[in-house]
C-alpha positions in Angstrom: 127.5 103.5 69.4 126.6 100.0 68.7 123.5 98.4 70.3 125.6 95.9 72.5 127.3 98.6 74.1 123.9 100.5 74.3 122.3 97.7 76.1 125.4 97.5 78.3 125.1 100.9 80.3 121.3 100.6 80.2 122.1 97.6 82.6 125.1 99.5 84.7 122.3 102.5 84.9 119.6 100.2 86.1 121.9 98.3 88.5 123.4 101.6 89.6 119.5 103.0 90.4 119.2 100.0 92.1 122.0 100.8 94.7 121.3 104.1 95.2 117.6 102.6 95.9 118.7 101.3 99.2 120.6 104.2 100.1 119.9 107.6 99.5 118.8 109.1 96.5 117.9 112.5 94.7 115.4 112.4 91.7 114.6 116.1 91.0 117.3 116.2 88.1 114.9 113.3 86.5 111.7 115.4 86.8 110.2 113.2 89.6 108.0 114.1 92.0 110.1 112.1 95.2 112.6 114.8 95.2 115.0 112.5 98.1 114.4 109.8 100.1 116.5 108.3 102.8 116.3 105.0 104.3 117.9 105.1 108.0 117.2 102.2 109.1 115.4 98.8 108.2 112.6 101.0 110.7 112.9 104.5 109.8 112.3 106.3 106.3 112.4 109.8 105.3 111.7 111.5 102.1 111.1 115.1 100.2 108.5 115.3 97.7 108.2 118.1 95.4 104.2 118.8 95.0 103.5 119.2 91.1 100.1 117.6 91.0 96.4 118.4 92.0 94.6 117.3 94.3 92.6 114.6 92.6 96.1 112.7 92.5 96.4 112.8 96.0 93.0 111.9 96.8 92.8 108.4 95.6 95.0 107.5 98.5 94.7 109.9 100.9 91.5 110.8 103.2 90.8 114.3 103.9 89.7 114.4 107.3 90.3 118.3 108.3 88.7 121.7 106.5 91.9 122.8 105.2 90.0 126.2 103.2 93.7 127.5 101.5 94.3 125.8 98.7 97.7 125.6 98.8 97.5 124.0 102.6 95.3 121.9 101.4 97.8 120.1 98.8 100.6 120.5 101.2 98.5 118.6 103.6 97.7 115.8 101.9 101.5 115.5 100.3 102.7 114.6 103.7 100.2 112.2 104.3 100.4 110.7 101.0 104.3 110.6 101.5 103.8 108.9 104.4 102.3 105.8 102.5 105.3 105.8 99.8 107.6 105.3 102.7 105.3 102.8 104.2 102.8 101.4 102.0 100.9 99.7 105.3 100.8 103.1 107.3 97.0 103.6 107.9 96.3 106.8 107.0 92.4 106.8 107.9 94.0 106.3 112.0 95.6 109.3 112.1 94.6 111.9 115.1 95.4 115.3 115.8 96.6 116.4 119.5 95.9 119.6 121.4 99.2 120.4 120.0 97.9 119.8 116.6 101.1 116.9 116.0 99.4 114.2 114.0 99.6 111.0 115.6 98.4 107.1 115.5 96.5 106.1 118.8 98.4 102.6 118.5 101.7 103.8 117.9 102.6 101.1 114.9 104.2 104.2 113.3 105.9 107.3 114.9 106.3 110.4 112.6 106.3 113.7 111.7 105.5 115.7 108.4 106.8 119.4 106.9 106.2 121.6 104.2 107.1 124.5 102.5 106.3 126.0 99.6 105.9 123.2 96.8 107.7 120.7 99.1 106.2 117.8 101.9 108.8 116.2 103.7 107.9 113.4 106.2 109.7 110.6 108.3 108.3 107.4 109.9 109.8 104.8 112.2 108.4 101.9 113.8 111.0 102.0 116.2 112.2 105.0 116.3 110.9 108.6 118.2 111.3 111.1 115.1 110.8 114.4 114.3 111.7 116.5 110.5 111.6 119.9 109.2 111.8 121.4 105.9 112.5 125.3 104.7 114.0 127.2 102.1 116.4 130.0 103.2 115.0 133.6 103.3 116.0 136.8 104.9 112.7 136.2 107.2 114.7 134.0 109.7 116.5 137.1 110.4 113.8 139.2 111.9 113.3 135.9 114.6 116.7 135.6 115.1 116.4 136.6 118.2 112.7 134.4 119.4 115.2 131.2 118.5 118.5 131.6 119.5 120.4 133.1 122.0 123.4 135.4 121.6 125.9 133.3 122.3 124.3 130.6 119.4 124.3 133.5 117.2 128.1 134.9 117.8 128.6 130.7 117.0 127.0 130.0 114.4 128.2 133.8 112.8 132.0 132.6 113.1 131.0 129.2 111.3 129.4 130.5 107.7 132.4 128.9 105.9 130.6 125.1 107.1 127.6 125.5 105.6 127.5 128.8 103.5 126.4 132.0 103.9 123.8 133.9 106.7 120.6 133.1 106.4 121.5 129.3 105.2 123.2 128.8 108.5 120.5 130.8 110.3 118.2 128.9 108.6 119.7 125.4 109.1 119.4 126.5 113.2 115.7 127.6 113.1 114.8 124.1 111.3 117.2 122.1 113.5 115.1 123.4 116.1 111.8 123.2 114.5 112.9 119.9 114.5 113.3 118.7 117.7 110.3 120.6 118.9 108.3 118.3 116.8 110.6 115.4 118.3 109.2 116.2 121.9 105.6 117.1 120.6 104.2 118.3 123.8 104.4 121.5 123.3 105.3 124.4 125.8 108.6 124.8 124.6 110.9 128.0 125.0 113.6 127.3 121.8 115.5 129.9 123.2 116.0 128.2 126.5 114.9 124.8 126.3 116.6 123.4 122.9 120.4 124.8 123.3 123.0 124.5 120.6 125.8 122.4 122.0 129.4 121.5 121.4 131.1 119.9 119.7 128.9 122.1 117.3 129.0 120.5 114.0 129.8 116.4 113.5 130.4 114.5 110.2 129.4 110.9 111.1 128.9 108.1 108.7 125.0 108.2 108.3 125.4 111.7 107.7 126.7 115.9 109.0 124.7 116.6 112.2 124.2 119.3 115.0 124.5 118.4 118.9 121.6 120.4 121.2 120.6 119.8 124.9 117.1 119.7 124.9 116.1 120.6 128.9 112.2 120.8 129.1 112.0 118.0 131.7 115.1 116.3 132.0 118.5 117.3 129.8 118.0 115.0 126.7 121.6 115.1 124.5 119.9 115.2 120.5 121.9 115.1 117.6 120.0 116.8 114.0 120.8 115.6 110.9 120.7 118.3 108.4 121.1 118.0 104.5 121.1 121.1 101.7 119.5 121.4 98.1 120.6 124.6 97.2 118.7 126.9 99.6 116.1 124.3 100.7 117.5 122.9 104.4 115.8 119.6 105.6 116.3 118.6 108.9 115.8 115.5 111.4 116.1 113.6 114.4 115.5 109.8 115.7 116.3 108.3 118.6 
């Protein structure tokens, strides 16, 4: 290959980063930590990262503020908050609070968010707009021994006759359960049955333009119509709402 031609599609890969850059965009095939981000909206920013360093790396950004004593909560912990920075490089990490519920918070409101984890993986979403809420897990055959502390039976005989739209058994199961998770950490109050307070709705499944989502009636105080955002890497489900 001649070095024109070389130099020519380093440009179209460059410009073609540079796109996806606004967009969404994957980097675990390229070895980098931010596994996805999404930008939503001009307000609201989510991302995956995939944890691969110690904690010193985290630490020159990131205050520890709690006694988190398991190692491996510890790094998880400050991932998310770290992650929150990356998506918003003015989010003022040192203001964050914990409520009675233990959902992390900012006194002033300038951001609204929400963090997950699992396994070697902090996901978090911010909005300064925007009431959000996000979950990440990994399908396992441990969602089926809560099956029944999540949904009801007539979710379950749904989302049973619906494996072809998203796979097999426990993926679906597991999408549910973190849809769920989800919007419990929308509301953030706590006291919440997910059984009978956060009910899977039709039309069950939509494919919208910003991306596939599930419809739930959330009915705590007042019915609330939500609709979860879901997205698949293999078996790891990441869900999330904004409203």
């Amino acid at each position: 290959m001649r070095k024109s031609d070389k130099i020519i599609r380093l440009k179209l890969y460059s410009f073609f980063c540079y796109r996806l850059n606004a967009a969404n965009f994957a980097l675990s095939h390229l070895g980098m930590p931010l596994f996805y981000q999404h930008n939503i909206n001009e307000n609201t920013r989510l991302a995956i990262w995939h944890i691969t360093e110690k904690e010193d790396f985290f630490l020159e950004k990131v205050p520890l503020k709690r006694n988190v004593s398991h190692a491996q909560k510890r790094l998880q912990h400050l991932a998310g908050r770290y992650l929150l920075a990356e998506l918003f490089p003015d989010f003022p990490l040192e203001e964050i609070l914990i409520a009675d519920t233990r959902k992390p918070y900012l006194k002033d409101e300038k951001y609204h968010f929400s963090i997950s984890h699992f396994g070697p993986y902090a996901a978090a979403i911010a909005s300064s707009s925007h009431r959000v809420g996000v979950d990440v897990e990994k399908a396992s055959p441990a969602v089926e021994r809560i099956r029944n502390k999540f949904l009801s039976e007539g979710e379950s005989d749904i989302a049973f006759e619906g494996l072809e739209k998203t796979g097999h058994r426990l993926r679906q199961l597991t999408l549910l359960w973190s849809a769920k998770e989800s919007v419990y950490k929308w509301y953030s109050l706590g006291g919440v049955d997910f059984r009978a307070h956060i009910r899977w709705v039709p039309p069950y499944f939509m494919r919208k333009e910003n991306g596939a989502s599930l419809n739930f009636e959330f009915s705590k105080d007042k019915p609330v119509a939500l609709s979860v955002f879901y997205k698949f890497f293999d078996d790891l489900v990441l869900t999330y709402i904004f409203t």
